[in-house]
C-alpha positions, 0 to 999 in steps of 0.5 A: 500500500502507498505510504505518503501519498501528495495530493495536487488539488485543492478545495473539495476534493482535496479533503475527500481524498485527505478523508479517504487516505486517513482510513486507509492510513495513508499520510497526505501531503497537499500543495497550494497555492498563496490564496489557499493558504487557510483552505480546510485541506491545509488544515486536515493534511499531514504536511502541506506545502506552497507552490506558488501565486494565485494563477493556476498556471504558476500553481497547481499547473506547475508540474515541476513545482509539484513534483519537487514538492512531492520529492522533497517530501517523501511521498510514493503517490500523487493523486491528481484529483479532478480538473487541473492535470488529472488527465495530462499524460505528460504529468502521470509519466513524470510522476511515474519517471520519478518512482512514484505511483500515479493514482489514475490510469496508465498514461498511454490510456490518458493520451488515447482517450484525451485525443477525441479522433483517437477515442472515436476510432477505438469506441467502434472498433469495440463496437460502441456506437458512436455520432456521424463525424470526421475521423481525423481532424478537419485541415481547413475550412474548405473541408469543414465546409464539404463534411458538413454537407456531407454530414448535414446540418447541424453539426457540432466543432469540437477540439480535438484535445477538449474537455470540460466543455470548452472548444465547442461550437455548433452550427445549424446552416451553412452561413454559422459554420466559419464562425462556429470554426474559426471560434472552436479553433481559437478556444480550443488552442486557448484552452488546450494549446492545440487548435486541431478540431473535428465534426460531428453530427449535432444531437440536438437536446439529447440525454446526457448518460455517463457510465461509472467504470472501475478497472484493475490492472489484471483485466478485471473490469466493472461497472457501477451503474449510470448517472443523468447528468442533462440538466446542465448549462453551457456544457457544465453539470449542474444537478445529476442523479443516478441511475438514470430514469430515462433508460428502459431496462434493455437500454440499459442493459445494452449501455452498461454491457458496451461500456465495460466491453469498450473498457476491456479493449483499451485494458481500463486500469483506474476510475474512468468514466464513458460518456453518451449522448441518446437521443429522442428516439432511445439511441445511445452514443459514445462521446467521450472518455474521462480518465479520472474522478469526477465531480459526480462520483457521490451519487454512485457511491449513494447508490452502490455503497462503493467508495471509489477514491478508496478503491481508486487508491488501492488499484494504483497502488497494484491490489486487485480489484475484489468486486465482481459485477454480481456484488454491485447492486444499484439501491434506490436514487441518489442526486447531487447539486452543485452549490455554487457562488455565481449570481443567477440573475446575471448570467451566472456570473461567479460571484467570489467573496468571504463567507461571514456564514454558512449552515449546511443540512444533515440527516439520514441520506444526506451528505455535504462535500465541501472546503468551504468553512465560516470565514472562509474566502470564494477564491476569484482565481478558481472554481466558484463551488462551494459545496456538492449537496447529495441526497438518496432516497428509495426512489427518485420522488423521494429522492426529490424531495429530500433535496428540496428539504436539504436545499431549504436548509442550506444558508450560505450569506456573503456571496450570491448563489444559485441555491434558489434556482435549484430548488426552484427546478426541483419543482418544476413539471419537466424536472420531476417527470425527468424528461428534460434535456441537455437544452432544458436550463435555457429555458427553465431560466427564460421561464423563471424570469418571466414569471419574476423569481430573477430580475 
């Protein structure tokens, strides 16, 4: 088992790893930056130490700085956490290069399913179905142009190295597609230093469905079920739930199998995550592959009692995984919220700030993870989350249900924040029936204001 494990990570996630290591007896040592210096990992790890100014890209981007920092402290692990370089195969084999273990999958693995064109072509070789698209990258516009006639409108640009949303852009007719393009292109190379883009067909307003995997290093290869994560905005999760309600029992059967068979191929080694679109009709569709924890992972756990980072830990570090697919066992619905400091009213703007208070709710099937503390500051330079809220339930009313009476609870004074428009959506018709989409948020919003709940 790893002895001295460094986590290059702040905020949530940091303490959930910190919590995990400490049952498995396992010394933590985190890294942060000057804004974090009073964060509630600094305060719960065993050492922590300081790797630069607010930027992320002289902080908790640096790979260097973090790496001496995990030298010089002794550690035999890194654990990357979510986000920042938790899916840069460049850092896992320098982890590695320096004799320490890498808490997530081999780096080849990272590479090949961080390369979007790459993905694609090994999902249908596995025989996952995937959307209508380039196989390569697109060399010009003039070829942007010929694929999406040839495809058909709309199409959706996409980096070839993205992630998290960004280096997007969709196109309905011919007259959008040069500025869906040149704009995917600029983002992408802003936010991934690469420019390279492909096409797809557009699924408009599908599911977004995302299947939990857990592989070990001797081919051993389960699944944890499902979550719904399409109530999102602007490519970014705001409420998921597992399972999903939407999935007839076949559908899911057939997901769920794919998925572990897509896996297997590529000899999945970690937590990952396969990620599909279905559309209307009930046809699913490969879209991508997260090499890491996620920030969803909770619901999972509510619904399987399986503590994935524990066994994210215990992989790196060479046991075997002992769960087979007939242990695993989805019981009742469990769902998440993001509690954000963002101002609603004003497009979501983040909404950074101290904390003068904050009360968050208990009870049976209740669970708050979070850094956030009384005194504490919403970092401007950072994610604006505060804390993930999740509830489980028998089943999905009550599971509702729950998270309204948890939401109801939940104070948070000192900056803005989106709790009222998640419990507002909990209670609305297309939430409740769970037959909203990807393209629901828009709407919900438009609604809202005209109804006058945000001005």
């Amino acid at each position: 088992m790893i002895r001295r494990l460094l986590i290059a990570n702040r905020g949530e996630i940091a303490v959930r790893i910190i919590r995990a290591c400490k049952e498995l007896g396992i010394e933590t040592v985190v890294v942060y930056s000057l804004p974090d210096k009073e964060s509630l990992a600094v305060e719960l790890a065993d050492q922590a130490v300081c790797i630069g100014p607010a930027l992320a890209k002289d902080s908790y981007l640096n790979m260097g700085v973090i790496l001496q920092a995990a030298c010089s402290t002794g550690c035999d692990a890194v654990h990357p956490g979510y986000g920042f370089l938790s899916e840069n195969a460049r850092f896992a084999r320098l982890v590695q290069e320096c004799d320490m273990t890498f808490v997530g999958p081999n780096p080849e693995l990272i590479k090949k399913m961080g390369d979007k064109t790459e993905a694609r072509r090994i999902m249908k070789e596995a025989g996952v179905p995937v959307v209508e698209g380039c196989e390569d990258t697109l060399s010009s516009f003039q070829e942007a142009q010929d694929r999406a006639q040839s495809i058909g409108f709309p199409v959706i640009i996409k980096a070839r190295l993205g992630g998290g949303g960004r280096g997007m852009r969709i196109a309905y007719h011919n007259e959008e597609l040069e500025r869906a393009y040149t704009e995917a292109r600029q983002e992408a190379k802003a936010c991934f230093e690469n420019d390279e883009v492909y096409m797809e067909r557009y699924i408009e307003n599908p599911k977004h469905i995302e299947v939990q995997i857990l592989g070990d290093h001797y081919g051993h290869v389960v699944h944890l079920y499902e979550r719904d994560c399409s109530f999102q905005r602007k490519n970014q999760k705001m409420i998921e739930e597992a399972p999903c309600t939407s999935l007839k029992p076949e559908n899911r059967e057939r997901l769920l199998r794919q998925a572990v068979k897509a896996a297997q191929s590529i000899q999945y080694d970690s937590v990952g995550t396969m990620e599909f679109l279905m559309d209307k009709q009930g046809k699913f569709y490969f879209m991508e592959m997260n090499t890491r924890i996620q920030v969803e992972h909770p619901v999972t756990e509510a619904i399987t009692g399986v503590d994935l980072i524990k066994w994210q830990i215990r992989i790196a570090a060479g046991q075997r995984l002992s769960l087979n697919q007939e242990d695993i066992h989805c019981q009742g619905h469990a769902m998440e919220c993001r509690i954000n400091a963002e101002d609603v009213a004003h497009d979501f703007t983040p909404c950074p700030g101290p904390i003068s208070f904050m009360h968050v709710p208990g009870g049976f099937g209740v669970r708050v993870d979070t850094a956030v503390y009384n005194g504490s500051m919403i970092s401007p330079y950072y994610d604006s989350m505060i804390m993930k809220l999740i509830v489980c339930a028998p089943n999905r009313l009550e599971c509702i249900k729950k998270m309204r009476a948890s939401l109801e609870e939940t104070i948070v004074s000192g900056v803005k924040t989106n709790i009222e428009f998640n419990y507002l959506a909990l209670y609305q018709k297309e939430f409740i029936e769970g037959s909203h989409d990807i393209g629901y948020v828009p709407l919900l919003m438009k609604r809202l204001k005209e109804n006058g709940e945000f001005i």
